[in-house]
N, C-alpha and C positions, 0 to 999 in steps of 0.2 A: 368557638362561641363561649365555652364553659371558661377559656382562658381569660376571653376579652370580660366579662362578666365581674370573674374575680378580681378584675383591675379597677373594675370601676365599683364594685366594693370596698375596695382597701383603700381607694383615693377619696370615698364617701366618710368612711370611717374616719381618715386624718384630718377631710375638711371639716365634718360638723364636730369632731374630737376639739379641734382648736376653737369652737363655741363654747367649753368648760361643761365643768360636770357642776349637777347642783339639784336640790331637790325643788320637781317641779311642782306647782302648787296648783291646784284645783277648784279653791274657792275663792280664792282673790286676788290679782294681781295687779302688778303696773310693770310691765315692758315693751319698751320702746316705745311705738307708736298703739299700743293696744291697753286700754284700761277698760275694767273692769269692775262691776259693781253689784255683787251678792246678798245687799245687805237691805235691799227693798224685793217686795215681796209682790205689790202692787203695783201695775202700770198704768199707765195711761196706752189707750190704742194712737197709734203710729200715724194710721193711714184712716184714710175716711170712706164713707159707703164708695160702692163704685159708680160710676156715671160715666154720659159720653159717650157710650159703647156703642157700637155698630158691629154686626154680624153679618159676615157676606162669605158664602159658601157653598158647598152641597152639603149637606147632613148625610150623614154614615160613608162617605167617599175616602178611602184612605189612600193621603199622597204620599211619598215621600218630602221630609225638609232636604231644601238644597239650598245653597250658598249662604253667604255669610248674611242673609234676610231675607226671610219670608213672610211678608205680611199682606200675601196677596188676598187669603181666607177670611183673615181677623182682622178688626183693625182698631186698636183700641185709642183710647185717651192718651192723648202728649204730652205728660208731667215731669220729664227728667230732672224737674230740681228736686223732686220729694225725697222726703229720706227713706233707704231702703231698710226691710226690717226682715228677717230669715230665724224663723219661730222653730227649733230639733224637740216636736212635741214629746215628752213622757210619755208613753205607750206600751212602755216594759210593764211584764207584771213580776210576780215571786221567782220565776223560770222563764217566763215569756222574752224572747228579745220581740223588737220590731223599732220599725223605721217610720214615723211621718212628716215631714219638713214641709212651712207651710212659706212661701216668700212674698211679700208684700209691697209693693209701690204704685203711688197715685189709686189711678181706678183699675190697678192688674192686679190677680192672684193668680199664683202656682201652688197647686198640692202637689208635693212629690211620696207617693207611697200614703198610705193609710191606717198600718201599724196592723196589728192579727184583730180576728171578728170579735174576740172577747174581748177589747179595750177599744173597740172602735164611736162606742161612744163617746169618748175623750174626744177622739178626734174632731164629732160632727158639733160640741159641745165647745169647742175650742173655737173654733171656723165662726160659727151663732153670735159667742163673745166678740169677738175683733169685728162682727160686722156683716161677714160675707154670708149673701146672697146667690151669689154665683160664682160655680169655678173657671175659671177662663182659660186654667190649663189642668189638666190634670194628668199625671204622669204614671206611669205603675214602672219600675225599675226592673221587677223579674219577677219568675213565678216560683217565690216564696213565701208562702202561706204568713208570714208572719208582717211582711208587706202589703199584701195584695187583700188579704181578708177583710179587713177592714171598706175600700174601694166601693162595696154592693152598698153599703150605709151611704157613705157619700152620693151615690147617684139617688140613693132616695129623699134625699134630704136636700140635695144643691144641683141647680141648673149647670152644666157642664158643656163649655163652649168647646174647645180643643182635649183632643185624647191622645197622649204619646205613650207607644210601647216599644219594644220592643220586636215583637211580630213570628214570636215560638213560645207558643202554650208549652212546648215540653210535654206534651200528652196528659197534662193535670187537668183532669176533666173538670175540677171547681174553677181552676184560675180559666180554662176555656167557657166554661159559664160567667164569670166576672167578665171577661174582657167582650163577651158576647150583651151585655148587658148594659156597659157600658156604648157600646159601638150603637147601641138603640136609640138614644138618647143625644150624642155631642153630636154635635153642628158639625164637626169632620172627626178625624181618624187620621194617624200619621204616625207611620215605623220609620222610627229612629236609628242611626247609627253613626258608627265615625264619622265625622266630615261634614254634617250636618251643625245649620246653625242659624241661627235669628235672634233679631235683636228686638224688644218690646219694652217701651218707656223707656228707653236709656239702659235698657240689660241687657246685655250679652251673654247669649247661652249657647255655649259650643257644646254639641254631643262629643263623644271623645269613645265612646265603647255601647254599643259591642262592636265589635270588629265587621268587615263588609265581608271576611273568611272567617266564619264563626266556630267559635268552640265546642258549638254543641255543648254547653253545660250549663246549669241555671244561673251559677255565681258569675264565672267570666263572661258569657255574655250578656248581664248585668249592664240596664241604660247608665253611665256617666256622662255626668254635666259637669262644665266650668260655669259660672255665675260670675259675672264679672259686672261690674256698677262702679263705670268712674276707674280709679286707682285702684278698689277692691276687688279682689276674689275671694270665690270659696268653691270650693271642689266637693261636688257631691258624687261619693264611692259605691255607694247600692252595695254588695256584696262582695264583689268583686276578688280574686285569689291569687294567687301568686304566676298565674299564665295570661291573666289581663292586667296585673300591675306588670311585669316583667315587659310586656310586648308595648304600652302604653309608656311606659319609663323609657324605652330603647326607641319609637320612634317617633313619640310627641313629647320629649322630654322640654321643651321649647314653650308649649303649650300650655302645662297642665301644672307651671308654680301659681301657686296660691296662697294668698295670710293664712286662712284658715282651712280645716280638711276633716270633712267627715270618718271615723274612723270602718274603712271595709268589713263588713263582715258583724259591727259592732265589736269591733277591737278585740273578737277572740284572735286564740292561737289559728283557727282556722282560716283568719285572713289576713293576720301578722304575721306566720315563720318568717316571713323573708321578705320582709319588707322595707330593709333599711335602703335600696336601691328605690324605690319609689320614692320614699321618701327624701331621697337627696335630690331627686328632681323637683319634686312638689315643694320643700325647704319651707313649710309651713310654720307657722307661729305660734298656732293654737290647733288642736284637736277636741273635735264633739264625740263622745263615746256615749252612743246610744246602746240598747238591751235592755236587758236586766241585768242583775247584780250577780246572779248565779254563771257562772264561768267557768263550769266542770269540763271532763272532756267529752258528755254527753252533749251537753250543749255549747259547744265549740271550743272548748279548750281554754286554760289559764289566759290572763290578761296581763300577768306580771311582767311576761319577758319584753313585750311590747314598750309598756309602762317603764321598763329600763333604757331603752331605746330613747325612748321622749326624754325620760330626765337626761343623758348621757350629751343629747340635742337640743337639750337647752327650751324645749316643746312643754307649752301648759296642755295640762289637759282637762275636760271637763264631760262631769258624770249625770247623764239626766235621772239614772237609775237611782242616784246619789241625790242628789239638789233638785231634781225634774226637770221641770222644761226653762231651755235656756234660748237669748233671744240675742242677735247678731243685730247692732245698730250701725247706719253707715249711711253719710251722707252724698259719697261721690268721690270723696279723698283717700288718701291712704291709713287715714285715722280711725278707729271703727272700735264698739264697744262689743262686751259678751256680759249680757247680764240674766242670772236668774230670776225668771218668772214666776215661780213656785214653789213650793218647800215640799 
C-alpha cells in the first residue's frame, strides 16, 4: 500500500509539475475559465425571498439520505435556471478559525456550519441581509466548536426545515446540546454519510464522507459534500485529515474533482501535511482558505507549505481572513466567478 501510494505521488507531482511554477495570486485573477473581481465591495443579492415551498414530513424523525434523490420529505420550488451563489462567510476572528458557507438558488438555502458562538452574529446578520427567512437545509459538518457554535443562534433566529449531520456527538456534551436543539425544531433530521445524495433545484449534492466504517475522530469523519450545479463544482472539506483525504482520493477519486475546493482544516498544516494526493484527484482551480490569520502550531500549524503546493499547481487562492467573505457566482456552465463581498 505504502508502495502503490508513492507512485501515485510521484505521477501527481510530474503531472501538476508540467502545469508550471508561478506565483499564485489571491486578490485577483483571470484563468481560464474563472474570473474574478475584488474591486467592488458591494452587491446586489443574487437570489430573491423564498417561495413555493411545501413541507411534507415528520418533524424530529431522522432518515437516512439514500440514492442519488431524495425529495420524498421536502419539496421545494423548480428554478434550475437561477444563478447559483455559494457565500465562505468571514467568521474568523484574531485566533478564532471557523467555517460558515451559506449556498443560494431560486427559493433553496443551505447553511453549512455556522462559524464558533462568538462570531456567530455575523452569521445570523449575513442570512437577514440576503433575505432568508428560512433555513431549508442546515447542515453541521463535525463536532468542532468552531463550526458548530454558532448553529444555537441560527435555530433562534431561522425557521429550519431539514437538519444534516453526521450522527457522533463525540461525547461533546455542548455540540450534544446543539444538535439536541436543533432536532426540536426541523421538520426532519437525516445522518449523512458516503453514498448519500440529492438533488434540490438543479444541485447535486453528493455526501462523500464520513465513511459508512468510521474513523471515530471529529476531523475524518467530518460531513463532505460535492455541490455540483450544471458544469460547476465545488467541494466542501469540513475538517477533514489526511485518513479521510487519503481513503476519499483512493476510492472516489472519480467523484470528487471539482473547480473550486474548500481548503480542510482551514488550510492549516493540520489538514495539509499530505495532501498533494487529494489534491491531484480533486485538480481544482481555485481554493477558499477560511480561519483566521493566526497559523501557529497551537492553532493548527503553518499554512506556507500548503501555499507552496497551490503556487507549484498553478492553484489561486483565496483568504476570507484576508479580504472576508468571498462569494462563488455560477450560472449552470463551466464559467463561474469568485468575488469579494467585503473588506
Amino acid at each position: 500500500m505504502m508502495k502503490q501510494l508513492l507512485v501515485v505521488l510521484l505521477i501527481g507531482v510530474f503531472l501538476f509539475g508540467c502545469f508550471g511554477i508561478g506565483e499564485s495570486p489571491k486578490n485577483t485573477t483571470q484563468q481560464g475559465n474563472l474570473s474574478v473581481d475584488n474591486s467592488t465591495n458591494q452587491i446586489s443579492v443574487i437570489i430573491g425571498k423564498q417561495k413555493n415551498q411545501t413541507v411534507v414530513g415528520v418533524g424530529g424523525k431522522e432518515n437516512n439520505l439514500t440514492g442519488p434523490e431524495n425529495t420524498a420529505k421536502i419539496e421545494f420550488e423548480n428554478a434550475p435556471e437561477k444563478p447559483l451563489g455559494i457565500y465562505f462567510i468571514d467568521v474568523g476572528g484574531a485566533i478564532t478559525h471557523g467555517n460558515a458557507i451559506l449556498i443560494k438558488k431560486g427559493g433553496f438555502t443551505m447553511l453549512v456550519d455556522a462559524g464558533p458562538v462568538e462570531n456567530s452574529g455575523r452569521v445570523v446578520d449575513f442570512l437577514k441581509g440576503k433575505g432568508v427567512n428560512t433555513v431549508d437545509v442546515l447542515v453541521s459538518t463535525n463536532a468542532d466548536p468552531r463550526n458548530y457554535g454558532g448553529i444555537t443562534k441560527i435555530a433562534d433566529n431561522f425557521a429550519i426545515q431539514s437538519f444534516w449531520w453526521g450522527g457522533n456527538d463525540f461525547n461533546d456534551k455542548n455540540y450534544a446540546q446543539v444538535i439536541s436543539r436543533v432536532k426540536g425544531i426541523a421538520k426532519e433530521v437525516k445522518v449523512v454519510e458516503e453514498g448519500n445524495g440529492i438533488t434540490i433545484d438543479g444541485i447535486q449534492f453528493q455526501v462523500l464522507n464520513p465513511p459508512k466504517k468510521r474513523f471515530n475522530d471529529i476531523n475524518n469523519d467530518a460531513v463532505v459534500i460535492k455541490v455540483t450545479n450544471g458544469q460547476f463544482s465545488t467541494l466542501l472539506t469540513s475538517g477533514i485529515q489526511i485518513g479521510a483525504q487519503g481513503k476519499i482520493a483512493n476510492e472516489q477519486a472519480d467523484a470528487i474533482r471539482s473547480k473550486v475546493m474548500l481548503a480542510p482544516y482551514y488550510g492549516t498544516g493540520a489538514g495539509t501535511n499530505a495532501i498533494s494526493i487529494f489534491l491531484l484527484a480533486v485538480k481544482p482551480e481555485a481554493v477558499i482558505i477560511t480561519g483566521s490569520a493566526d497559523d501557529s502550531v497551537e492553532n493548527g500549524a503553518s499554512r506556507a507549505p500548503f501555499k507552496r503546493i497551490m503556487t507549484q499547481y498553478n492553484i489561486s487562492w483565496y483568504e476570507t481572513y484576508v479580504n472576508g467573505t468571498f462569494r462563488i457566482f455560477n450560472d449552470g456552465t463551466n464559467i463561474y466567478s469568485i468575488q469579494n463581498v467585503s473588506s
